[in-house]
C-alpha positions as CSV (number, residue, x, y, z in Angstrom):
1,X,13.2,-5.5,22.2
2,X,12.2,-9.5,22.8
3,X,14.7,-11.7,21.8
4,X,17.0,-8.8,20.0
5,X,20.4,-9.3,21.9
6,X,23.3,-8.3,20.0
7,X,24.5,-12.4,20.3
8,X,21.1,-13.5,18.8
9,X,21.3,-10.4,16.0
10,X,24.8,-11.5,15.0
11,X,23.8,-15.0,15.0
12,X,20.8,-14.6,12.5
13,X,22.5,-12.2,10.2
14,X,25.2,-14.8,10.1
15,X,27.7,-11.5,10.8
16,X,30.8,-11.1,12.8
17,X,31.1,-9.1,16.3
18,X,33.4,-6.5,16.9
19,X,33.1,-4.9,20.6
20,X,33.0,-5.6,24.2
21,X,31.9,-9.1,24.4
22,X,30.1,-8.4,27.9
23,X,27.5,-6.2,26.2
24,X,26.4,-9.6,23.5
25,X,23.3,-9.9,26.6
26,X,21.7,-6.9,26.2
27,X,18.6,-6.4,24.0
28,X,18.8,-3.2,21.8
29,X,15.8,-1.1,22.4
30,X,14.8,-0.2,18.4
31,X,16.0,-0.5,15.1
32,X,16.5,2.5,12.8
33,X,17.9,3.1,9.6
34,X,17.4,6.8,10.0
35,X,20.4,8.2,11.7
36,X,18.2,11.2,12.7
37,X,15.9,9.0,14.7
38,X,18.2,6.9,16.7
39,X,17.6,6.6,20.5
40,X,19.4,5.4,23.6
41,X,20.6,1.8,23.0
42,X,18.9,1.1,19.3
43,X,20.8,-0.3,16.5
44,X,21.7,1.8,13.6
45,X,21.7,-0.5,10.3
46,X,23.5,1.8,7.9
47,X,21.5,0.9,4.7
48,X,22.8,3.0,1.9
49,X,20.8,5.3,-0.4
50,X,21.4,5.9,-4.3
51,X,23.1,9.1,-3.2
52,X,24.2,8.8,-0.2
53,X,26.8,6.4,2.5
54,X,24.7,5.8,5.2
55,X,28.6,4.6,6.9
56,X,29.3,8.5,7.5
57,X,26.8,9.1,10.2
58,X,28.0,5.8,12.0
59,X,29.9,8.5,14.5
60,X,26.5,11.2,14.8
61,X,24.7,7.7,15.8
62,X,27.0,6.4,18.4
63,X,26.6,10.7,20.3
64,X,23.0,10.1,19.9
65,X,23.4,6.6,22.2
66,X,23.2,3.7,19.7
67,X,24.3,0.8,21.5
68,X,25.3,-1.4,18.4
69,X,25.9,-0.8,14.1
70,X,25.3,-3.2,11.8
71,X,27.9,-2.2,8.5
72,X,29.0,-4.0,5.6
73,X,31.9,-1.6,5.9
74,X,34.8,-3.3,8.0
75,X,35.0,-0.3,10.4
76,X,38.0,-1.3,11.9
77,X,39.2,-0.9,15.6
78,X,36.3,1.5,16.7
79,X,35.5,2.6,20.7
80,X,31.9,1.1,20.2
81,X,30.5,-2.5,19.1
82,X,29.2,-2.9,15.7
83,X,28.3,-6.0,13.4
84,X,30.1,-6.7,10.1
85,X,27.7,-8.4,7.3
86,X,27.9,-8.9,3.9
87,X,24.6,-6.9,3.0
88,X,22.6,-4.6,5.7
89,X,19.6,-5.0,3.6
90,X,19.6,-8.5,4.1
91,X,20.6,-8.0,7.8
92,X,17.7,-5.9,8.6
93,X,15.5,-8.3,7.3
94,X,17.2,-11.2,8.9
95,X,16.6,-9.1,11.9
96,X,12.7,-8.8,11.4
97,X,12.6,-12.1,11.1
98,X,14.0,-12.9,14.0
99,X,11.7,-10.4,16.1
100,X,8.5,-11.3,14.2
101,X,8.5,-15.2,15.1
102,X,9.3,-13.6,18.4
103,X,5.6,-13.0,18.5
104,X,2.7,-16.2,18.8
105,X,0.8,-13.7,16.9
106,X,-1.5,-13.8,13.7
107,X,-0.6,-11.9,10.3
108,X,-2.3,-10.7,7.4
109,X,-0.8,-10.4,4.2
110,X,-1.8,-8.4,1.4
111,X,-0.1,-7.9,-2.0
112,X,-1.7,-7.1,-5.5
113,X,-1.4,-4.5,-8.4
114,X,-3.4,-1.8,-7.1
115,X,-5.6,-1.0,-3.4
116,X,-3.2,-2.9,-1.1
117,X,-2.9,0.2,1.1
118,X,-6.9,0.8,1.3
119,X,-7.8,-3.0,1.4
120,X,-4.7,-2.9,4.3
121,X,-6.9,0.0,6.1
122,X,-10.0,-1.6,5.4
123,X,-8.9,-5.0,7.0
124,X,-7.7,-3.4,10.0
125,X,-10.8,-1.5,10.6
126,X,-12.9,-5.0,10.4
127,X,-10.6,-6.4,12.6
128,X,-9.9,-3.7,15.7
129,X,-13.9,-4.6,16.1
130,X,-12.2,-7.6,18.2
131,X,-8.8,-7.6,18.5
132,X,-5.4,-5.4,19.0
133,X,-4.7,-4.6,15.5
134,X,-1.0,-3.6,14.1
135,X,-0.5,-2.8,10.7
136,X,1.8,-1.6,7.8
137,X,2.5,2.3,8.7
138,X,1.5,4.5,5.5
139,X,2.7,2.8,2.6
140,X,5.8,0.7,4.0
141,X,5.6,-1.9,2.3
142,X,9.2,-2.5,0.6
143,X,12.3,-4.5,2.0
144,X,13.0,-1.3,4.0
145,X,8.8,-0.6,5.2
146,X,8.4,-3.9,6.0
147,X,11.2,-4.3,8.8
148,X,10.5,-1.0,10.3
149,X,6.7,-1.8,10.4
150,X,7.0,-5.1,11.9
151,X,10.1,-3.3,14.8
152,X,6.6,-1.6,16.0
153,X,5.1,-4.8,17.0
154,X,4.7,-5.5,20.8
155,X,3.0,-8.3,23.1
156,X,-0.6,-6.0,23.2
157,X,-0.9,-6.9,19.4
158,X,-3.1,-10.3,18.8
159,X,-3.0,-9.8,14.7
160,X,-0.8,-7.8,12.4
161,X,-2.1,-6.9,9.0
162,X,1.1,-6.3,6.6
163,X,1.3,-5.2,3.1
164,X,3.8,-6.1,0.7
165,X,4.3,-4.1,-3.0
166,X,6.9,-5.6,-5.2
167,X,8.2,-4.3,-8.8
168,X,10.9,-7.0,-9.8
169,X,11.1,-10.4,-10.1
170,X,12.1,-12.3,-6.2
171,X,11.4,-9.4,-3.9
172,X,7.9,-11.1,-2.8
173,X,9.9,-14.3,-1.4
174,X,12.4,-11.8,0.7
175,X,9.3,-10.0,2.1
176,X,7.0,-12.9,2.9
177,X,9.5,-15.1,4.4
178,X,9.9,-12.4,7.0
179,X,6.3,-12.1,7.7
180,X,5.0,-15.9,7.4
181,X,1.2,-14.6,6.7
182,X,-1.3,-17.0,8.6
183,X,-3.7,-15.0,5.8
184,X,-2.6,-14.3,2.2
185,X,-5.0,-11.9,0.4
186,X,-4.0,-10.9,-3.3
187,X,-6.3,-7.8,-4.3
188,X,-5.8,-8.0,-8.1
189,X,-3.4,-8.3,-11.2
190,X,-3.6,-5.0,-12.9
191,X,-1.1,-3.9,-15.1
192,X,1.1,-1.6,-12.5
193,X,4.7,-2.4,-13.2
194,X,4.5,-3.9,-16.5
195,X,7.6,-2.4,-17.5
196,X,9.5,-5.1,-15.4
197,X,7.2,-8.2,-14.9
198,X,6.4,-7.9,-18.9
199,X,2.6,-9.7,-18.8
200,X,-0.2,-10.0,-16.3
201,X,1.1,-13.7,-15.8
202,X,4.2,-12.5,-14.3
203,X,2.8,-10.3,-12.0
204,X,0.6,-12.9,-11.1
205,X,3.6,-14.8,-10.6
206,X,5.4,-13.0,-8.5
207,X,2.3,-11.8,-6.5
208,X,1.3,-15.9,-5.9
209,X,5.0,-15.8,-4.2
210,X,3.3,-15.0,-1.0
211,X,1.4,-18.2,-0.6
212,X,5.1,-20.0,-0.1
213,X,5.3,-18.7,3.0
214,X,1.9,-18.8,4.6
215,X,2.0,-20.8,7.4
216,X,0.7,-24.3,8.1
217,X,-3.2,-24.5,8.7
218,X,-3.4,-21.0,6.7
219,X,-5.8,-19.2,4.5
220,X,-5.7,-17.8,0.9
221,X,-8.3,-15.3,0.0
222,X,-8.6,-14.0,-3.4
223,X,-10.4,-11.5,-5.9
224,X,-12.6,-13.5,-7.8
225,X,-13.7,-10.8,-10.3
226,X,-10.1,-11.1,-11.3
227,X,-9.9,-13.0,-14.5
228,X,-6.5,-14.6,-13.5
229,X,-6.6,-15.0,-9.9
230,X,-10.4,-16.3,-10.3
231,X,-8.5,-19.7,-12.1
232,X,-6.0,-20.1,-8.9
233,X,-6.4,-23.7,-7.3
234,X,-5.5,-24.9,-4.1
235,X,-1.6,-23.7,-2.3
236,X,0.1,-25.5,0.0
237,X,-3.0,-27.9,0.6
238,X,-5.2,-24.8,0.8
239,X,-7.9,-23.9,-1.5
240,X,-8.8,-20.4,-1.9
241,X,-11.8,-18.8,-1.0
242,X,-13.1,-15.6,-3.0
243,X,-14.6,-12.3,-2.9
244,X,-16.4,-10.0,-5.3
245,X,-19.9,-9.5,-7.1
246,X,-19.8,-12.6,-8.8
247,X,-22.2,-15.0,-8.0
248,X,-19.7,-17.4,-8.0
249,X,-18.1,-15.8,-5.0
250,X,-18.3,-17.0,-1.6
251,X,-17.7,-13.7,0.0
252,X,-20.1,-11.5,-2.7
253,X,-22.5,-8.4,-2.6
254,X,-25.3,-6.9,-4.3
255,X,-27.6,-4.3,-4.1
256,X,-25.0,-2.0,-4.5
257,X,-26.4,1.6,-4.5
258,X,-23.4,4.3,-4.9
259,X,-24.2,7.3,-2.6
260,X,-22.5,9.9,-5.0
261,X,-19.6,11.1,-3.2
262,X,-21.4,10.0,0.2
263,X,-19.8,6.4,-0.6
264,X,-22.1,3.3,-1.7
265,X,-24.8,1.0,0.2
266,X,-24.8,-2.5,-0.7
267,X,-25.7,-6.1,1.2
268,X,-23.0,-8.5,1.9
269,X,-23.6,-12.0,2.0
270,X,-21.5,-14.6,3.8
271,X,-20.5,-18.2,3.3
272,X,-22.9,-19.4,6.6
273,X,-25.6,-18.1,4.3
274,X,-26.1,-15.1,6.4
275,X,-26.2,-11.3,4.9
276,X,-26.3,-8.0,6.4
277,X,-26.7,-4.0,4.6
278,X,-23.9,-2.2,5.4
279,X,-22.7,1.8,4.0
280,X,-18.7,1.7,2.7
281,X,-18.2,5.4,3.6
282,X,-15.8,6.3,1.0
283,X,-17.0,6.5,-2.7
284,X,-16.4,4.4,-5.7
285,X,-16.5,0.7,-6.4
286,X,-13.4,-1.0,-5.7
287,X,-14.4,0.2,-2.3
288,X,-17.1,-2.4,-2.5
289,X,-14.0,-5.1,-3.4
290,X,-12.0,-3.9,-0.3
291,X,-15.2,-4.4,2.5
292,X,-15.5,-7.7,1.1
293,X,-11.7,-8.6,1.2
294,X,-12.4,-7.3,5.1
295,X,-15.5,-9.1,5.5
296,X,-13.6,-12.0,3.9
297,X,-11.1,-11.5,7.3
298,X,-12.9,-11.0,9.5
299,X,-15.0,-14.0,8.6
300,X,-12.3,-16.1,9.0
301,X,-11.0,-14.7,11.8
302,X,-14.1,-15.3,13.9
303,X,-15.6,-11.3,13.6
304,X,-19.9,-11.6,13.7
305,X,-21.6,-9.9,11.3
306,X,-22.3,-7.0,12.9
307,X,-18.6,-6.8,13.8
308,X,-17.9,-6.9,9.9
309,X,-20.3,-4.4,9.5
310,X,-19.4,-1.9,12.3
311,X,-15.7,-2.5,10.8
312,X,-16.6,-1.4,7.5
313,X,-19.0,1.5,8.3
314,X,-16.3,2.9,10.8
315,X,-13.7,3.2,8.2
316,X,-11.5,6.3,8.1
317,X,-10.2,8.4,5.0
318,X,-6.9,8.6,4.3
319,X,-5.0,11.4,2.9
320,X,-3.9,10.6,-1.0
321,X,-6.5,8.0,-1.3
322,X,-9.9,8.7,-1.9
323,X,-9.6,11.4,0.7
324,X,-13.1,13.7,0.2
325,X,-11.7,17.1,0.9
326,X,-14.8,19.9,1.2
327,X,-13.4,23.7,1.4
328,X,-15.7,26.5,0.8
329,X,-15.4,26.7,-2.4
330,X,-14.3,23.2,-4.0
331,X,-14.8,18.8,-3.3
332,X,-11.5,17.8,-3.9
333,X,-10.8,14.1,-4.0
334,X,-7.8,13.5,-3.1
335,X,-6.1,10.0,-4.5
336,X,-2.8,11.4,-5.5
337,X,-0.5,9.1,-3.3
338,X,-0.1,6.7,-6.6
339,X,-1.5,6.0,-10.0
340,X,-2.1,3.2,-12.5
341,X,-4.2,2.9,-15.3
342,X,-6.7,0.5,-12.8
343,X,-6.6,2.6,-10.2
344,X,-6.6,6.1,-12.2
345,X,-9.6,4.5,-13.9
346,X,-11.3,3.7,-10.7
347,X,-10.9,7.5,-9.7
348,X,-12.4,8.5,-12.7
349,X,-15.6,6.6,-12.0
350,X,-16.0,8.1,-8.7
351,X,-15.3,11.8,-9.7
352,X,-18.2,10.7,-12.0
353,X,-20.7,10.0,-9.4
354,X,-20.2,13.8,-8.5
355,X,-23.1,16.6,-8.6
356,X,-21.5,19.7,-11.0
357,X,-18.7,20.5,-12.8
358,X,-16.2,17.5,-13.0
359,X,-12.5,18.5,-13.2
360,X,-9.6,15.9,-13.5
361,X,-6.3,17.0,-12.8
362,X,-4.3,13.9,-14.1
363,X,-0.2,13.4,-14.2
364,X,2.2,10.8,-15.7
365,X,1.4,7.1,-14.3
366,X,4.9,5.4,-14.1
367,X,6.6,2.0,-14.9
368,X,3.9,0.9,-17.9
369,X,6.7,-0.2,-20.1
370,X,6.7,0.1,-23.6
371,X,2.6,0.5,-23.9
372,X,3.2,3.5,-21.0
373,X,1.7,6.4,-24.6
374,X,-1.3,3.8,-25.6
375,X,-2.2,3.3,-21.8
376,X,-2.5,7.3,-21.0
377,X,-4.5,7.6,-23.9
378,X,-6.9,5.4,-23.0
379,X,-7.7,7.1,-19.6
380,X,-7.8,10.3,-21.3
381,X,-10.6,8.6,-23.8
382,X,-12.0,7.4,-20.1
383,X,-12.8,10.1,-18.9
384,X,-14.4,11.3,-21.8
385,X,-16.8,8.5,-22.2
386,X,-17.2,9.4,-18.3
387,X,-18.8,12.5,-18.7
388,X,-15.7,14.5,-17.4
389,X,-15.8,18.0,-17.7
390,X,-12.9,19.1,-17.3
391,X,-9.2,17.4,-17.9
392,X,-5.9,19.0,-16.9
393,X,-2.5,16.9,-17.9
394,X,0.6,17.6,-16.3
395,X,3.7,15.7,-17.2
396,X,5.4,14.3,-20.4
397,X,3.0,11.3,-20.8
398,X,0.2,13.1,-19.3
399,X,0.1,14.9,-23.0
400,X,-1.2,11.2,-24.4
401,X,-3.6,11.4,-22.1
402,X,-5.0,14.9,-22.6
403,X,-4.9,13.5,-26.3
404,X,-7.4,10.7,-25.8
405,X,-9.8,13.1,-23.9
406,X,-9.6,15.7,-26.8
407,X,-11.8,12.7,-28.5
408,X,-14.5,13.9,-27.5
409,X,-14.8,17.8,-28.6
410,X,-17.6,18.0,-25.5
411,X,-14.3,18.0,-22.6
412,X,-12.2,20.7,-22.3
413,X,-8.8,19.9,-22.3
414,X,-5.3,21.6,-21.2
415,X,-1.8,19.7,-20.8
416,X,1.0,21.6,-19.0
417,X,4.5,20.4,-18.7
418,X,4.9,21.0,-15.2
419,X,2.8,21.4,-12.0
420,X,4.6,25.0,-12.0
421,X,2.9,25.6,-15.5
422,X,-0.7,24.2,-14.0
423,X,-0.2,26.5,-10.7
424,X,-0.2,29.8,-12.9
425,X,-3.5,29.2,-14.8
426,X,-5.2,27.4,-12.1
427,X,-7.6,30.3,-11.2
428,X,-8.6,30.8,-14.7
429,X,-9.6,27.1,-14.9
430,X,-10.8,26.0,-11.4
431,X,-14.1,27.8,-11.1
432,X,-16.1,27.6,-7.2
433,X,-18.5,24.5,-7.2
434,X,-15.9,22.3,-9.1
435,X,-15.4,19.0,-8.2
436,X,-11.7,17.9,-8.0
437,X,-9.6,14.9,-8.6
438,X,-6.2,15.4,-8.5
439,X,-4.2,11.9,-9.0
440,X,-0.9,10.6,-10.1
441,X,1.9,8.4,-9.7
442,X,4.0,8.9,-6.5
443,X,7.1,10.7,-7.7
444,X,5.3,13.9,-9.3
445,X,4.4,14.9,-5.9
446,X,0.7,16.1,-6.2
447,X,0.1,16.5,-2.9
448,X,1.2,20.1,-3.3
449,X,-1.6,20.6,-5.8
450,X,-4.0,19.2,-3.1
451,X,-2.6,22.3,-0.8
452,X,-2.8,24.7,-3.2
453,X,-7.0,23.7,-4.3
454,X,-7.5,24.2,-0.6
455,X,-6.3,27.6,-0.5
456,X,-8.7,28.3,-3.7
């Protein structure tokens, strides 16, 4: 890999080299934390887990043909070369670092409260109209995702469009000092992990982070139907430019006709004064805010219009996010990777645009701090006023919700304490012709709900 020689990797992780000093010359040819995927001649940076010593498959590594270790154990006298360093969480982003200003190359990157992913996917489309695009793989946007994402990059790539999700205080500074965005674009301040930033402010905050890092000469583009980042001034000498349906808006559109589950048609109008109609193929409104964070790119990056547009229309679906699922029998949108009250919200209103029966299946939405009862209450009262037929609960906290829906005597209601519970009665509540939304937050594992309404 460019530049990755063990000399230059113990150098920037400030470690200490233990093996044959001949072999500080040669480049390693990946990075893995996973010592099931290691290669011929990668390095193995043995990141623990909360349950398990990463150290102990330092030997099944070395078989598989790892060429170097990077421990915060002091191995001792071993037969193979390894680095010592005080932290190999640090070390691997040390390490990115290293390999990403390896690369002249442009970056995007995107942070906010809810839609990085689909804005991320949405950016990329816009851009791959012109350029080698590399982005964020799935969802890997942590102090792990990030590394390994940014490992993948090689000299076809002109741009690379990274995500970065945060839930503590000074993990955006550790993530955007490794990828030095030549483009920051902040998607919102919603209230997803309230239960450590306490307010919107210090999300906002935190979020802002990015913009330290953005390189000289760089851009900042910014939601400006956001009530806080709407109020953001100029960074670093840069002033931001916005998107949204405001008319205040620089990147704005209007017109916006929703297609049902089809997706919506709206006209975008850029700064130049120019303005094109385009179709954002997957339903539901925020959609609308991600083409124009895209267009907003693309823009900037030199796309045409009819670049921005053929970007935007050529947009694929992902699976857990806004994924329109059609089986014989059932339209299941699937948006279960992750939920907060914004984005749960957002779900709601495009299950709402659907032509039938309207079922929600709806579980606990996590780290809401101390409001985490009020908050599932007032999606359950959402989807009443939404006209939602049908609402299924599933979780401790999912019961508040299925609380605020029982509001409104019109919605039939059932809570369940576990997806288990929901499996058994699901044929006596699904009916054929249903339309589906299944969403919640990443760690009650809905996807195997998704699987199941497709064997229906």
């Amino acid at each position: 890999m460019k530049n990755l020689t063990l000399e230059n990797i113990t150098r920037v992780c400030r470690g200490t080299y233990h093996g044959d000093p001949a072999k500080l010359c040669q480049e390693v040819s990946g990075v893995v934390i996973d010592s099931r995927k290691v290669e011929k001649d990668n390095l193995f940076v043995a990141i623990d887990g909360e349950n398990v010593n990463a150290h102990r498959f330092i030997p099944d590594t070395i078989e598989k043909g790892a060429l170097c270790v990077v421990s915060h154990e002091d191995l001792g006298e071993t037969d193979f070369p390894y680095i010592l360093v005080e932290s190999t969480g640090q070390a691997l982003l040390d390490i990115a670092k290293l390999y990403r200003d390896s690369f002249d190359i442009k970056v995007v990157g995107i942070t906010g409260s809810v839609g990085k992913t689909s804005t991320k996917e949405m950016i990329a489309s816009v851009l791959a109209q012109k350029y080698k695009v590399h982005k964020t793989l799935g969802n890997f946007n942590n102090e792990w995702g990030l590394p390994l994402t940014i490992f993948q990059l090689n000299e076809e790539h002109q741009i690379a469009v990274l995500e970065m999700g945060v839930n503590h205080f000074g993990e955006m500074r550790r993530l955007s000092s490794v990828a030095s965005p030549d483009i920051c674009v902040i998607t919102n301040i919603g209230v997803a992990h309230l239960e450590f930033f306490k307010t919107r402010e210090g999300i906002l905050q935190e979020k802002s982070q990015m913009i330290q890092d953005m390189k000289a000469g760089g851009s900042i583009i910014l939601n400006g139907d956001d009530d806080l980042l709407s109020q953001m001034g100029p960074v670093k000498g840069a002033s931001p430019v916005f998107f949204g349906t405001g008319d205040g808006n620089q990147f704005r559109a209007d017109g916006i006709e929703p297609l049902g589950l089809r997706g919506t048609a709206c006209n975008i109008h850029l700064p130049d004064g120019s303005s094109f109609p385009v179709i954002v193929p997957l339903p539901g409104a925020h959609m609308i805010s991600n083409a124009l964070a895209g267009a907003a790119v693309g823009y900037t990056m030199g796309l045409s219009a009819e670049e921005i547009k053929a970007g935007i229309e050529g947009l694929p679906s992902m699976p857990g996010r806004n994924n329109i699922i059609k089986t014989d029998r059932l339209i299941i949108l699937d948006d279960c990777y992750n939920a907060n009250p914004i984005s749960t919200k957002a779900a709601i209103d495009v299950l709402s645009m659907a032509i039938g029966r309207k079922v929600a299946i709806l579980g606990n939405m996590g780290e809401l701090g101390s409001d985490e009862c009020a908050l599932h209450r007032e999606v359950g009262t959402y989807c009443a006023e939404k006209g939602i037929d049908v609402v299924c609960g599933i979780g401790d906290l999912a019961k508040h919700l299925v609380e605020g829906a029982s509001t409104d005597s019109t919605v039939e209601t059932h809570w369940f304490e576990s997806k288990a519970d929901f499996l058994a009665e699901m044929k006596d509540i699904i009916q054929p012709g249903d339309n589906v939304l299944v969403k919640a937050s990443h760690g009650m594992w809905f996807p195997e709900l998704v699987e199941s309404l497709q064997s229906f």
